[in-house]
C-alpha positions, 0 to 999 in steps of 0.5 A: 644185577650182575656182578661186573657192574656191582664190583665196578662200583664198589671199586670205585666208590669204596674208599670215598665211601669209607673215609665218608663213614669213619667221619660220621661214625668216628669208628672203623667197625660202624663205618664198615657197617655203614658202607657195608649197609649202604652197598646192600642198600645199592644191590637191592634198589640200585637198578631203579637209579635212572642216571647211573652218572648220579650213583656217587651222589647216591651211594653218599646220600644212601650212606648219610640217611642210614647213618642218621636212622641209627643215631635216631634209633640210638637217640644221640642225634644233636640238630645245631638248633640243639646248640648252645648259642655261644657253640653256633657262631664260634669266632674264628681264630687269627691263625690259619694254620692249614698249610702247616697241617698234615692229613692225619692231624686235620683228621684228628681236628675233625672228628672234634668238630661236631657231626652238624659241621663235620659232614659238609666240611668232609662232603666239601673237602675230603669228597669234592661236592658243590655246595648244592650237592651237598645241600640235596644230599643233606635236605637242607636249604644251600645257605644252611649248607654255607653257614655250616661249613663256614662254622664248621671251619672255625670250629677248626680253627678254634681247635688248632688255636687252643692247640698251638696254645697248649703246645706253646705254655707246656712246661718242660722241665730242664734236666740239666740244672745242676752244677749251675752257678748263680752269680 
């Protein structure tokens, strides 16, 4: 493989790729290492893509796959079957407070959600795939695909509630309490 393509791609792809690992990973030296990894992965097998135009949907799939092989080595893995009844359906909140979010505190929010829901909210947010590319990328039916995102977004919604919750019955002490007189 020469090196023009290989670089091409990797200029292209990296960042996406990246955020996409720091999602999963939730640390910036594993996420490197997944990138890092999947890239390697991509010089040593990529030629054998017949479709260039489907290296994105590749390298994301390859990145996926080798994430969960090292939580399955660690044995930290949680299949939403795993779940709690009451943590699989969790009832939206009345407030969508999206438009009032900035990027670095929906990414906070995120990386609370767990890792069954947070990857095809990141897939279909943050990386722009259909439904049904994600539901190849993960090897799950697309109604599974919908049902996570859908529980996925009100396990966001849940956070920013018990958040603005939070922030509304935080007590704030009045320095100026002297000197005053109570008729």
């Amino acid at each position: 493989m020469s090196n023009e393509p290989f670089t091409q791609l990797v200029d292209a792809h990296y960042e996406a790729l990246y955020r996409f690992a720091l999602s999963l990973a939730r640390n910036a030296s594993d996420a490197g290492d997944l990138v890092q990894q999947t890239f390697f992965i991509w010089a040593t097998k990529g030629d054998s893509l017949r479709d260039t135009a489907k290296a994105k949907s590749w390298l994301f799939t390859t990145l996926y796959r080798e994430f969960l092989r090292g939580r399955r080595r660690d044995g930290r893995i949680t299949a939403i079957e795993d779940l709690a009844p009451a943590e699989r359906d969790v009832a939206a909140a009345e407030v969508d407070r999206v438009a009032s979010l900035d990027a670095a505190t929906v990414m906070v929010a995120l990386q609370e959600v767990e890792e069954v829901f947070r990857v095809p909210l990141t897939l279909f947010y943050l990386q722009n795939f259909s439904y049904q590319e994600i539901a190849s990328l993960l090897d799950v039916p697309i109604g599974t695909v919908m049902s996570r995102i859908s529980r996925g977004k009100a396990r966001l919604r849940a956070f920013f509630a018990q958040e603005d919750h939070a922030e509304r019955t935080k007590v704030v002490p009045f320095a100026g309490q002297r000197g005053l007189s109570h008729s």
